[in-house]
HTML snippet that shows the backbone in 3Dmol.js (N, CA, C, O; Angstrom):
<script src="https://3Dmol.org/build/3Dmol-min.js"></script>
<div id="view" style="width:600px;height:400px;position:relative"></div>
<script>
const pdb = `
ATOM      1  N   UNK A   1    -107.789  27.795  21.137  1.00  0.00           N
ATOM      2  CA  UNK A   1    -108.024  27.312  19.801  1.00  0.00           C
ATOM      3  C   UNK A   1    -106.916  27.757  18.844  1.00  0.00           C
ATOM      4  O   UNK A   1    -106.695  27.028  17.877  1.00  0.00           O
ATOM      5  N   UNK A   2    -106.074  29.062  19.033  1.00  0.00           N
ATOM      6  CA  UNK A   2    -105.077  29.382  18.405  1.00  0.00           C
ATOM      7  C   UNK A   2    -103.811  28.272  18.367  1.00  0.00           C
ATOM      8  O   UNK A   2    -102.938  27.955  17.559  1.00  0.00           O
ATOM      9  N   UNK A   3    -104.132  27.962  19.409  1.00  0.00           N
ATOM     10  CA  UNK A   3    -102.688  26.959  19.935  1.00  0.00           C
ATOM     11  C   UNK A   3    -102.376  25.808  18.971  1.00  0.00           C
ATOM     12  O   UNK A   3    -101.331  25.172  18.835  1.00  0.00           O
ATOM     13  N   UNK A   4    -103.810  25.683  18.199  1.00  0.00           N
ATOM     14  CA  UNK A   4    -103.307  24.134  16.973  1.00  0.00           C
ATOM     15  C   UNK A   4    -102.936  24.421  15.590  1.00  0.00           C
ATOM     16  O   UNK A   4    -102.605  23.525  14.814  1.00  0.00           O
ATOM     17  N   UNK A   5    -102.991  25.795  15.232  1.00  0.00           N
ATOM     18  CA  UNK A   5    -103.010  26.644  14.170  1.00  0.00           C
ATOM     19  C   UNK A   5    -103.777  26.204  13.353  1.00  0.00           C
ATOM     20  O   UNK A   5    -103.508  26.617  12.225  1.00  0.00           O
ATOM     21  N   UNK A   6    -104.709  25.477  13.402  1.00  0.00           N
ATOM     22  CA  UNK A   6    -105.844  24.934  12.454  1.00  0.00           C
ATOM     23  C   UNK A   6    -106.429  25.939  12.063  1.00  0.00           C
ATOM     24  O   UNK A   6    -106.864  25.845  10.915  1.00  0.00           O
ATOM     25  N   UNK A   7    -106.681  27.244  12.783  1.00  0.00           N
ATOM     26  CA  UNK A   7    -107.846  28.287  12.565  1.00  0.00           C
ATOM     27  C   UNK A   7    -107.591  28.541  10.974  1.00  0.00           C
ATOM     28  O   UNK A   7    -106.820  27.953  10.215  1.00  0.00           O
ATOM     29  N   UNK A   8    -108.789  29.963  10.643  1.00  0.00           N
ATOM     30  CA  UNK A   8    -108.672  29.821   9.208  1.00  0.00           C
ATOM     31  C   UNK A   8    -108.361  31.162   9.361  1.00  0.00           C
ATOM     32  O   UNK A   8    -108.838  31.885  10.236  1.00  0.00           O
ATOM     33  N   UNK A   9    -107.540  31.506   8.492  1.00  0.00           N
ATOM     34  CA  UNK A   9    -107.089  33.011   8.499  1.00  0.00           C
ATOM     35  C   UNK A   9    -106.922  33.332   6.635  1.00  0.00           C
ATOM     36  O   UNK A   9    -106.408  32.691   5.718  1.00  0.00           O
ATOM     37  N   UNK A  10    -107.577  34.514   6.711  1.00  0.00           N
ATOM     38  CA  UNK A  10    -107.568  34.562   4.800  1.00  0.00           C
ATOM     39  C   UNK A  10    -106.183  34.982   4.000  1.00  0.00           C
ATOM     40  O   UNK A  10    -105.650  36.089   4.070  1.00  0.00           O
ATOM     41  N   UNK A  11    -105.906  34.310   3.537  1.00  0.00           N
ATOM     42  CA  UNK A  11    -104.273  34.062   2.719  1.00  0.00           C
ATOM     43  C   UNK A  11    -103.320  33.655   3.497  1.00  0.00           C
ATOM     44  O   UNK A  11    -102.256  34.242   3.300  1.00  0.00           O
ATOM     45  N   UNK A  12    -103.310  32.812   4.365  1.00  0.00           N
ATOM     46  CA  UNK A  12    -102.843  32.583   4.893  1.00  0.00           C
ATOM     47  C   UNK A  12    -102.822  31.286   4.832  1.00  0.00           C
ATOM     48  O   UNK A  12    -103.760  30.749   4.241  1.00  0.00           O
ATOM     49  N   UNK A  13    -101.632  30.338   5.489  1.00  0.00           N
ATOM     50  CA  UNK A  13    -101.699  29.037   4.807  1.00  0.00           C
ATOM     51  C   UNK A  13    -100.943  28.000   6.276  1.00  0.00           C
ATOM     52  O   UNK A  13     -99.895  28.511   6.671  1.00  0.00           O
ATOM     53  N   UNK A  14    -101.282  26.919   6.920  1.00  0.00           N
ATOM     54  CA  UNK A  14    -100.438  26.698   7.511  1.00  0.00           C
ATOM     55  C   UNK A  14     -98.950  26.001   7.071  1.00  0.00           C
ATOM     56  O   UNK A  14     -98.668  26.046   5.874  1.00  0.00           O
ATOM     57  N   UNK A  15     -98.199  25.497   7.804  1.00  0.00           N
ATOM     58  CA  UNK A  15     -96.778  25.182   7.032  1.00  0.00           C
ATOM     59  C   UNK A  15     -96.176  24.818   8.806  1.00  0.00           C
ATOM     60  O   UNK A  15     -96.673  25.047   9.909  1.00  0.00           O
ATOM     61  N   UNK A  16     -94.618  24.017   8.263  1.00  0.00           N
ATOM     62  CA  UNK A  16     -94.252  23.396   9.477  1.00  0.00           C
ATOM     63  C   UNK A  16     -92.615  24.037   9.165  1.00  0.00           C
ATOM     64  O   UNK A  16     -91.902  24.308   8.198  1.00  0.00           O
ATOM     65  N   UNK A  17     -92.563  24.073  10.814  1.00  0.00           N
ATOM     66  CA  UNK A  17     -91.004  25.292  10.960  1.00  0.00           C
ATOM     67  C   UNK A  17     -90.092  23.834  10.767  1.00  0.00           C
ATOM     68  O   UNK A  17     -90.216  22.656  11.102  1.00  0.00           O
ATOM     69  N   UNK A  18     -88.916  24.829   9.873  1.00  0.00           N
ATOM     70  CA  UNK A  18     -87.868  23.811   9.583  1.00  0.00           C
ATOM     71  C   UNK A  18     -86.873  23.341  10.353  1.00  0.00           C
ATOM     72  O   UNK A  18     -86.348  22.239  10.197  1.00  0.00           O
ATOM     73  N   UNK A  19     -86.485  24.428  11.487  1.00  0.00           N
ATOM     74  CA  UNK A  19     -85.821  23.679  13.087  1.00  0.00           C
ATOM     75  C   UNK A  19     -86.487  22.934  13.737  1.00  0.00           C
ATOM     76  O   UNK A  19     -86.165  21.765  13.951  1.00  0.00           O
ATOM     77  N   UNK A  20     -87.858  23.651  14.298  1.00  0.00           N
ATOM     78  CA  UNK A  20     -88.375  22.697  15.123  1.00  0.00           C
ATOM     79  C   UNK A  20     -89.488  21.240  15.247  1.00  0.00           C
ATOM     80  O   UNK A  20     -89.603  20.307  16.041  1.00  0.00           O
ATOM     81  N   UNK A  21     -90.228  21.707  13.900  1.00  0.00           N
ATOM     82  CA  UNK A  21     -90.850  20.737  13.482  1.00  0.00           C
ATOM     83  C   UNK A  21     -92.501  21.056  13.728  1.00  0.00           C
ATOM     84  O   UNK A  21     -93.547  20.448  13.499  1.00  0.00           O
ATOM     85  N   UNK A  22     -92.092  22.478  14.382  1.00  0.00           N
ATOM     86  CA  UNK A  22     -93.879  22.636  14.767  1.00  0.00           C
ATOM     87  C   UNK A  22     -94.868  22.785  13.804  1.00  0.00           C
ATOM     88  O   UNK A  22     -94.417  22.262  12.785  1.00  0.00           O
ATOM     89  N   UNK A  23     -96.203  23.312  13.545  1.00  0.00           N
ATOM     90  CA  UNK A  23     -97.220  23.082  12.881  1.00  0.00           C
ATOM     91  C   UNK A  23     -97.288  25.038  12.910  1.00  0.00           C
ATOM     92  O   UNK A  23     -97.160  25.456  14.061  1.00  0.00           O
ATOM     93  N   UNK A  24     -97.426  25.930  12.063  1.00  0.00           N
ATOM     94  CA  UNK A  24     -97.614  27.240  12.174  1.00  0.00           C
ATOM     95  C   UNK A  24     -97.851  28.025  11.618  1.00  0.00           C
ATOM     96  O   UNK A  24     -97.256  27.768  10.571  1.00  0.00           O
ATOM     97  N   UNK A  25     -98.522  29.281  11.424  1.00  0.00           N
ATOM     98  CA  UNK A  25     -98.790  29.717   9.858  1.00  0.00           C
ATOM     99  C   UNK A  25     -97.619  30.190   9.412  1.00  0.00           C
ATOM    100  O   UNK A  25     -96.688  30.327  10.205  1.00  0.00           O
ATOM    101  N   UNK A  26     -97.474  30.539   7.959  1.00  0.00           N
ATOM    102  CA  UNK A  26     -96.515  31.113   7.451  1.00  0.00           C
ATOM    103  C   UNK A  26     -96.546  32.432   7.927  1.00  0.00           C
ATOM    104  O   UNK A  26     -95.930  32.866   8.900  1.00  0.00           O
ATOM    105  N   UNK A  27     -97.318  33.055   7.164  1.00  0.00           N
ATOM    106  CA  UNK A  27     -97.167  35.085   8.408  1.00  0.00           C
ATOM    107  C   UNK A  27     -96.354  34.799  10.177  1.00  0.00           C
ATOM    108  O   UNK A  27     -95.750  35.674  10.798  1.00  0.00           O
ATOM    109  N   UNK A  28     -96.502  33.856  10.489  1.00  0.00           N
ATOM    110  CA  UNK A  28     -94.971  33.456  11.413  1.00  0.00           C
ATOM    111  C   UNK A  28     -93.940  33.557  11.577  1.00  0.00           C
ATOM    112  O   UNK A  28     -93.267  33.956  12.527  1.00  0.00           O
ATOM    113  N   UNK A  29     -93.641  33.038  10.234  1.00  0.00           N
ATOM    114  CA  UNK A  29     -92.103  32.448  10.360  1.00  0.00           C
ATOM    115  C   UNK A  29     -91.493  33.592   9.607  1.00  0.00           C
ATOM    116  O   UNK A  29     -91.991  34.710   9.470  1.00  0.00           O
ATOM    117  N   UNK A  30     -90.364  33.167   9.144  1.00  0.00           N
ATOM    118  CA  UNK A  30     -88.974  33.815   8.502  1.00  0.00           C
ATOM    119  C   UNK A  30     -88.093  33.136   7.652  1.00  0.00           C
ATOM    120  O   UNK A  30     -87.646  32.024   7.933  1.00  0.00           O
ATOM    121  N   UNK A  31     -87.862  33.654   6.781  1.00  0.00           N
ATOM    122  CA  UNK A  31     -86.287  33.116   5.941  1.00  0.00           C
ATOM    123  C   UNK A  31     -84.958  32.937   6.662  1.00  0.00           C
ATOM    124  O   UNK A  31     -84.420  33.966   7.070  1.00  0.00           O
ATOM    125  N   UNK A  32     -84.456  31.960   6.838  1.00  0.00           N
ATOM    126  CA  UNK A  32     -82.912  32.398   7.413  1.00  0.00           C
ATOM    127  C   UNK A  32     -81.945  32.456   6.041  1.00  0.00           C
ATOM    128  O   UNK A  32     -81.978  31.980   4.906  1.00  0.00           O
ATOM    129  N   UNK A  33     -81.359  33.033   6.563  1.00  0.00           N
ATOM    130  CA  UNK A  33     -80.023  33.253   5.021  1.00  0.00           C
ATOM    131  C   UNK A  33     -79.744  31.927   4.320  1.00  0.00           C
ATOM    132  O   UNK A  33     -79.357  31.808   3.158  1.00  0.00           O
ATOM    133  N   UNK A  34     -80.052  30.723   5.385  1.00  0.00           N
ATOM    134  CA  UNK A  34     -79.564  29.399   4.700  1.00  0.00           C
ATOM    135  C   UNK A  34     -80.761  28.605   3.798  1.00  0.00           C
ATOM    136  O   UNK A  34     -80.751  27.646   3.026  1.00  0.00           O
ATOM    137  N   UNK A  35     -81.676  29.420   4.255  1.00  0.00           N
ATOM    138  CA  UNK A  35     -82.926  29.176   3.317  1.00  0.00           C
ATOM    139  C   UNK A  35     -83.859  28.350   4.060  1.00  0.00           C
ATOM    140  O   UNK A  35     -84.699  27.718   3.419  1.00  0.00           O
ATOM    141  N   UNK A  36     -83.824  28.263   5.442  1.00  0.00           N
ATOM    142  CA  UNK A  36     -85.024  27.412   6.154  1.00  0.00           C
ATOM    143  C   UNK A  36     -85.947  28.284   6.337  1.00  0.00           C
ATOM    144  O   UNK A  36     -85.903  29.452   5.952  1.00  0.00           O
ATOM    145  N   UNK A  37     -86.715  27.827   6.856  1.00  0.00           N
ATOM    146  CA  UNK A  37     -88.202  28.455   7.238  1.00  0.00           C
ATOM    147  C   UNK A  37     -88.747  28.440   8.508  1.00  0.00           C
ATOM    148  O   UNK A  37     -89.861  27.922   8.584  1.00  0.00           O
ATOM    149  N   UNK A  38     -88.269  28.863   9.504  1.00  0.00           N
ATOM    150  CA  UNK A  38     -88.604  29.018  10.886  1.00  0.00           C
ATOM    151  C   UNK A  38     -89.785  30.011  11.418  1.00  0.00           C
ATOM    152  O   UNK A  38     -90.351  30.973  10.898  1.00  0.00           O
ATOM    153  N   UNK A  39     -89.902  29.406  12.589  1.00  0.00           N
ATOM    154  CA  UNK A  39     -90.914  30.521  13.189  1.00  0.00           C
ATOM    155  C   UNK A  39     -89.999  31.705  13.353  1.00  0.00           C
ATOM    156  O   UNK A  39     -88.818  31.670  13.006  1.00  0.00           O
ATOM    157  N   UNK A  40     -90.568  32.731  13.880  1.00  0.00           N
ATOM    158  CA  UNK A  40     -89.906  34.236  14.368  1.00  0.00           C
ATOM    159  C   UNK A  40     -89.048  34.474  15.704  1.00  0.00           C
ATOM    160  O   UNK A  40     -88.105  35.209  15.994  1.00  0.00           O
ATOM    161  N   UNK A  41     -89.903  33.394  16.465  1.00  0.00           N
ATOM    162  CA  UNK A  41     -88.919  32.801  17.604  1.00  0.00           C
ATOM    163  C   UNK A  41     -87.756  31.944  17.646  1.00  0.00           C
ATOM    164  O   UNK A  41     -86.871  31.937  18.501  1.00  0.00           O
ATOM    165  N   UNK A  42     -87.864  31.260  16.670  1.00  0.00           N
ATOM    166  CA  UNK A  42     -86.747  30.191  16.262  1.00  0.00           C
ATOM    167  C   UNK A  42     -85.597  31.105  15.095  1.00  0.00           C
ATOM    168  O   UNK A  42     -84.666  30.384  14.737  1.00  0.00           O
ATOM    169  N   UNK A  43     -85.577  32.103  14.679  1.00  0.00           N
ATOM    170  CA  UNK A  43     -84.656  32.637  13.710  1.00  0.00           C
ATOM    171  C   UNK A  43     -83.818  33.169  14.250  1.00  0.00           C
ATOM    172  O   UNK A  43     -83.857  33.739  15.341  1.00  0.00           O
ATOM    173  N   UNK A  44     -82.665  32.993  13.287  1.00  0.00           N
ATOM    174  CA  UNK A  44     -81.248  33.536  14.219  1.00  0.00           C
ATOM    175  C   UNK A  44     -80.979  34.332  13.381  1.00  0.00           C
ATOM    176  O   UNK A  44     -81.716  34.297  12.396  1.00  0.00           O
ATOM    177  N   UNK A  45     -79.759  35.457  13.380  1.00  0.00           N
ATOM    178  CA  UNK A  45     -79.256  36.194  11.958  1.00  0.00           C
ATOM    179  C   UNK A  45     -78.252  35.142  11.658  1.00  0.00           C
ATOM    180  O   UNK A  45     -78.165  34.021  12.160  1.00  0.00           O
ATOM    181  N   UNK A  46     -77.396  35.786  10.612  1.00  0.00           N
ATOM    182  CA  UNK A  46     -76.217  34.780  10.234  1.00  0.00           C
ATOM    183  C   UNK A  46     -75.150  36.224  11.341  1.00  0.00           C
ATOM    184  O   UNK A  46     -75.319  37.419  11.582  1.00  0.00           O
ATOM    185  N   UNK A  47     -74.164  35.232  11.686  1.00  0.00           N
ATOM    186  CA  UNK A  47     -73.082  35.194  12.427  1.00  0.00           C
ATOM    187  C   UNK A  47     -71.722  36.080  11.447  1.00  0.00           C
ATOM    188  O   UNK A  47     -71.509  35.917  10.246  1.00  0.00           O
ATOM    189  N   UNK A  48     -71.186  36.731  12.108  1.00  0.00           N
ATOM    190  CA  UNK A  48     -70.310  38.136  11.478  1.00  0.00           C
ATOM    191  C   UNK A  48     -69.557  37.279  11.248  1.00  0.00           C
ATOM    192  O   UNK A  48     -69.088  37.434  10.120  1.00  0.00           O
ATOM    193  N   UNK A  49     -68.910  35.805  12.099  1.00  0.00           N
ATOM    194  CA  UNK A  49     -68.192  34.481  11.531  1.00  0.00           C
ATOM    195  C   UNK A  49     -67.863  34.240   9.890  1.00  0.00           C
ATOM    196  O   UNK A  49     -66.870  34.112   9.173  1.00  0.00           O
ATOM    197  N   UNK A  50     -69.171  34.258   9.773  1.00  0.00           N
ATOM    198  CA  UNK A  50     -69.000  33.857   8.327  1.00  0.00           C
ATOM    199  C   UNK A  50     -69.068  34.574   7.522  1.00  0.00           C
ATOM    200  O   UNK A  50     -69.408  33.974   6.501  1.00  0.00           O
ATOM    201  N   UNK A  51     -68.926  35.679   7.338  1.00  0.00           N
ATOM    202  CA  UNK A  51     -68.672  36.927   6.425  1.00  0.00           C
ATOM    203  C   UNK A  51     -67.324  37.516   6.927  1.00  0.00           C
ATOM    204  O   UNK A  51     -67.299  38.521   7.638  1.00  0.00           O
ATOM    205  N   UNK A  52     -66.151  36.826   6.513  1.00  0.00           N
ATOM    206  CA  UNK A  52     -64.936  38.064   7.402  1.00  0.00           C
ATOM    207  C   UNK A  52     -64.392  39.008   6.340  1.00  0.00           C
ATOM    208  O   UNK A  52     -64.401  38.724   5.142  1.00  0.00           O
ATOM    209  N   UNK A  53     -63.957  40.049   6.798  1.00  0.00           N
ATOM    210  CA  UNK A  53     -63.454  41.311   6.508  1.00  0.00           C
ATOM    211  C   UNK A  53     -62.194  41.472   6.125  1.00  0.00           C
ATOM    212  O   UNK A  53     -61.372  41.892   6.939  1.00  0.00           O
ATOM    213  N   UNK A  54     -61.825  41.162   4.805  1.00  0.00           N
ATOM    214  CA  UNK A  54     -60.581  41.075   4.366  1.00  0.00           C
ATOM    215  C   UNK A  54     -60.200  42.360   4.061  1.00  0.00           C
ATOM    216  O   UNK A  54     -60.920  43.180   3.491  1.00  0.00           O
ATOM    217  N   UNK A  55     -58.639  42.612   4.581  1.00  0.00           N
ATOM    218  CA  UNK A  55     -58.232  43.851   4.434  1.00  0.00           C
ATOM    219  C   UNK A  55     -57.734  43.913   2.722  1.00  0.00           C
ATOM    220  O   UNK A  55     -57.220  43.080   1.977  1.00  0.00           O
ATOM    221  N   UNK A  56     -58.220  45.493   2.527  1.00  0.00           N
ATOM    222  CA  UNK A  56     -57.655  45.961   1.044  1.00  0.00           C
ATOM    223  C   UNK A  56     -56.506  45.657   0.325  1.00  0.00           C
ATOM    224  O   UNK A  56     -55.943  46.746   0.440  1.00  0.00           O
ATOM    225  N   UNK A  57     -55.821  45.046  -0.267  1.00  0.00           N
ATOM    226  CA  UNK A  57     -54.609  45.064  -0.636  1.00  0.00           C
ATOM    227  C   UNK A  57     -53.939  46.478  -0.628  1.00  0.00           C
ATOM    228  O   UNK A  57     -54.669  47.459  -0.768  1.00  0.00           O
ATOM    229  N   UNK A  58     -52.859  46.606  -0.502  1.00  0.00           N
ATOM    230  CA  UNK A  58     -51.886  47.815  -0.050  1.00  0.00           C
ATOM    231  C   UNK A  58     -51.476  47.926  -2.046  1.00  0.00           C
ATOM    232  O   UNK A  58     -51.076  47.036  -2.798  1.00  0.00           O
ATOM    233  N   UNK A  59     -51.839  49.575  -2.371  1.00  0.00           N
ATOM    234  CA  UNK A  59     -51.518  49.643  -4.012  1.00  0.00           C
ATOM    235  C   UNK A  59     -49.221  49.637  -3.628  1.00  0.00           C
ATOM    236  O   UNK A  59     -48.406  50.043  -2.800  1.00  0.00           O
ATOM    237  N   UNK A  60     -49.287  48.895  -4.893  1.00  0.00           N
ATOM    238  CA  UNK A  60     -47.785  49.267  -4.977  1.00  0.00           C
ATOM    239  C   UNK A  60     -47.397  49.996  -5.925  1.00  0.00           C
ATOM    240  O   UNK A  60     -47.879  49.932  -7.056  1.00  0.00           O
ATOM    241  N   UNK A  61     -46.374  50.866  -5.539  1.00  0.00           N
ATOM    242  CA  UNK A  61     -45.815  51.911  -6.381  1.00  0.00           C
ATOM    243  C   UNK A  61     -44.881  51.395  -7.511  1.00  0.00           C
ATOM    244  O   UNK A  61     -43.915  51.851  -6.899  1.00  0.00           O
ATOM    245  N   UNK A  62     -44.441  50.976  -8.360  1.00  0.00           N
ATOM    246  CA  UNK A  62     -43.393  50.153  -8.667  1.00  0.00           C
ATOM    247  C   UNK A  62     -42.874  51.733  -9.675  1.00  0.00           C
ATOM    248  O   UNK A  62     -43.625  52.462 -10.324  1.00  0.00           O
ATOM    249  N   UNK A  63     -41.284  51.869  -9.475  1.00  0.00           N
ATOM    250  CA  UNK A  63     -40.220  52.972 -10.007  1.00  0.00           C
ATOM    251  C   UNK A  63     -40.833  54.508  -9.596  1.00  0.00           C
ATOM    252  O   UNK A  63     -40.973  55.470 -10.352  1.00  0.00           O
ATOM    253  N   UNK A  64     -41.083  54.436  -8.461  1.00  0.00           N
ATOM    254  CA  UNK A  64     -41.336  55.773  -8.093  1.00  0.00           C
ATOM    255  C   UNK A  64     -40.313  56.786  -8.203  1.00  0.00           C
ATOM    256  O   UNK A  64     -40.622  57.852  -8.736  1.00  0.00           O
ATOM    257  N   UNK A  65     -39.306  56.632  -7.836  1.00  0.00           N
ATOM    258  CA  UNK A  65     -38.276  57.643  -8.261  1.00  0.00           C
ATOM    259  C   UNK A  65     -37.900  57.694 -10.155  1.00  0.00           C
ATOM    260  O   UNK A  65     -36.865  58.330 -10.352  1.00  0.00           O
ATOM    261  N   UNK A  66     -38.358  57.313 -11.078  1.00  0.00           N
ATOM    262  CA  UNK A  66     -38.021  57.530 -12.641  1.00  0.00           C
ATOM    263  C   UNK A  66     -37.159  56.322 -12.667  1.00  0.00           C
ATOM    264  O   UNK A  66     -36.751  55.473 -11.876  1.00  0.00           O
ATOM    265  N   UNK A  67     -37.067  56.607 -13.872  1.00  0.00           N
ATOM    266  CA  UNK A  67     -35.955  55.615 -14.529  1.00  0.00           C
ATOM    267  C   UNK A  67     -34.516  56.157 -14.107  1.00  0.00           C
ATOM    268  O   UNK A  67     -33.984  57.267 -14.129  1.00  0.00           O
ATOM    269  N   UNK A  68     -33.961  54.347 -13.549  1.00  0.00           N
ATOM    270  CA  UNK A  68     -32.290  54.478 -12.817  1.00  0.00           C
ATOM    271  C   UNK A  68     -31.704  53.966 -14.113  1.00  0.00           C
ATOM    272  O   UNK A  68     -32.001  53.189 -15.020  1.00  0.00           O
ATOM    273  N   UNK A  69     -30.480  54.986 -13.670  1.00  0.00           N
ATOM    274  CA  UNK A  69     -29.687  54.405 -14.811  1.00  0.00           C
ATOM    275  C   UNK A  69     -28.826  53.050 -15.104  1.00  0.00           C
ATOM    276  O   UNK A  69     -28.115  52.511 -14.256  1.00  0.00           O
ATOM    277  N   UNK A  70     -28.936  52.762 -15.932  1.00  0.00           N
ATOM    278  CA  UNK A  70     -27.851  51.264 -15.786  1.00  0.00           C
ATOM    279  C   UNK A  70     -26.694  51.545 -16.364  1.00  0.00           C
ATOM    280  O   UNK A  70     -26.249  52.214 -17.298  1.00  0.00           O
ATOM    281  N   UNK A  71     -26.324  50.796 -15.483  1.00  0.00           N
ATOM    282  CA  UNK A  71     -24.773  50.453 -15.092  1.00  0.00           C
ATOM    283  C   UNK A  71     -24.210  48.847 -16.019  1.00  0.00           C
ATOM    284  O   UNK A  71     -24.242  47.787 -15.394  1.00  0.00           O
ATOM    285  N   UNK A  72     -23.998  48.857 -16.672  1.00  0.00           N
ATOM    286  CA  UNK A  72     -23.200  47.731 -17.794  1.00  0.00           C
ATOM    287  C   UNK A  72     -21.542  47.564 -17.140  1.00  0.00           C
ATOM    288  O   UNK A  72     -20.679  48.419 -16.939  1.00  0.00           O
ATOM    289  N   UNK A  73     -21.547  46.448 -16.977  1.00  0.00           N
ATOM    290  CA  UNK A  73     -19.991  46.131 -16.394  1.00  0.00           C
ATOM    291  C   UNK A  73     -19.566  45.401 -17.721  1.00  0.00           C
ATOM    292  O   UNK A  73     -20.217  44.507 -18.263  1.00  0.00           O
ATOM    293  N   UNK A  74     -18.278  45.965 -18.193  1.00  0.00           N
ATOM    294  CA  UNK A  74     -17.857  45.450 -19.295  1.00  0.00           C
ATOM    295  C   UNK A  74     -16.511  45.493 -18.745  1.00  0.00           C
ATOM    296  O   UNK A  74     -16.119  46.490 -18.140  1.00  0.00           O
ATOM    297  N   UNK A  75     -15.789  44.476 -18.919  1.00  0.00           N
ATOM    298  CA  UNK A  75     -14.308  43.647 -18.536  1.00  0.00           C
ATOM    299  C   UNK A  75     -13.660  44.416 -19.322  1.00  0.00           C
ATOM    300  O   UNK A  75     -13.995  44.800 -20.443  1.00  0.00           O
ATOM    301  N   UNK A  76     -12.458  44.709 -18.569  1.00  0.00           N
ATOM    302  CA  UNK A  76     -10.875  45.514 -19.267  1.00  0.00           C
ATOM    303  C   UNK A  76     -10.715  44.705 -20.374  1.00  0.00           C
ATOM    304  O   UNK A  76     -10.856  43.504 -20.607  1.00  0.00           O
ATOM    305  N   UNK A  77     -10.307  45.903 -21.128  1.00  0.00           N
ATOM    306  CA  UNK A  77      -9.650  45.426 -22.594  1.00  0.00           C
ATOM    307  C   UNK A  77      -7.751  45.012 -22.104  1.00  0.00           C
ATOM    308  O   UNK A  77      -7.294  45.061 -20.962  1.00  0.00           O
ATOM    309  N   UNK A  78      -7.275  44.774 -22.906  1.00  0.00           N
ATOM    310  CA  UNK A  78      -5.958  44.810 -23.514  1.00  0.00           C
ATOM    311  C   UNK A  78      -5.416  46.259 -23.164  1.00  0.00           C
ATOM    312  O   UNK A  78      -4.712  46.470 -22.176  1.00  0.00           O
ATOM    313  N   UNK A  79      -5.752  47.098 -23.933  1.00  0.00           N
ATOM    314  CA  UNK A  79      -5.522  48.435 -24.053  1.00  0.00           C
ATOM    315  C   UNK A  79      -5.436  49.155 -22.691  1.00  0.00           C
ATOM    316  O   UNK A  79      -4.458  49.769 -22.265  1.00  0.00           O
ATOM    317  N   UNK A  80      -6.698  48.965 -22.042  1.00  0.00           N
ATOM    318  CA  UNK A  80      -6.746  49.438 -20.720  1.00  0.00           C
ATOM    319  C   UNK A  80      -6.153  49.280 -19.972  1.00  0.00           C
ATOM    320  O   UNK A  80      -6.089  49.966 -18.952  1.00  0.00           O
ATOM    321  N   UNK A  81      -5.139  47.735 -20.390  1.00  0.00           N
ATOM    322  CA  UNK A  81      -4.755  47.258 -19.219  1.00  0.00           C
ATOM    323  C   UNK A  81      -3.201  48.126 -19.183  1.00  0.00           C
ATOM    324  O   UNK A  81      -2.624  48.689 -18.253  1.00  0.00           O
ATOM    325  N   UNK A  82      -2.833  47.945 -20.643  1.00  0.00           N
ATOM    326  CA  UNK A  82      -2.123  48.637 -20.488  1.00  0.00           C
ATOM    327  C   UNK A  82      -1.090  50.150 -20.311  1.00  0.00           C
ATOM    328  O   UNK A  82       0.096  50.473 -20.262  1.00  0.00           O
ATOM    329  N   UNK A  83      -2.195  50.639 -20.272  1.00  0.00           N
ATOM    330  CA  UNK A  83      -1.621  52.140 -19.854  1.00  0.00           C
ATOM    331  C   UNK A  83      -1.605  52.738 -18.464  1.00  0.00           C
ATOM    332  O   UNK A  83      -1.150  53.868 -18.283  1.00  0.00           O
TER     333      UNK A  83
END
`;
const viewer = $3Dmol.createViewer("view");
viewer.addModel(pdb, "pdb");
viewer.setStyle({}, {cartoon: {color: "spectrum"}});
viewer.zoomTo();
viewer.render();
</script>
């Protein structure tokens, strides 16, 4: 008599699994992450697939050694040239 889930069970409600199509109570089934409603036999987890593990970005140092000095290239004068 269990087998049609007709029975009456208190707060309990029947409802139909969203993979398979069967007839079952809810205290059955399960949430899947995608939001169906399966029996307990029919539920899968979600797959490590679809959650991947992105590596940290690497921090960058930018002027770790201080301030370099600059160097200005300024073209010979006249003067320079000639001595």
């Amino acid at each position: 008599m269990k087998d049609d889930y007709n029975w009456f069970s208190k707060g309990d409600t029947n409802t139909i699994c969203d993979r398979s199509g069967f007839k079952c109570k809810l205290s059955e089934c399960r949430t899947e992450w995608n939001g169906l409603l399966v029996r307990a036999d029919f539920w899968e987890p979600r797959q490590p697939q679809d959650l991947p593990v992105t590596p940290r970005p690497q921090k960058v140092y930018s002027n770790i050694r201080g301030q370099q000095a600059v160097i200005l290239y300024t073209p010979p004068t006249q003067a320079d040239l000639s001595q």
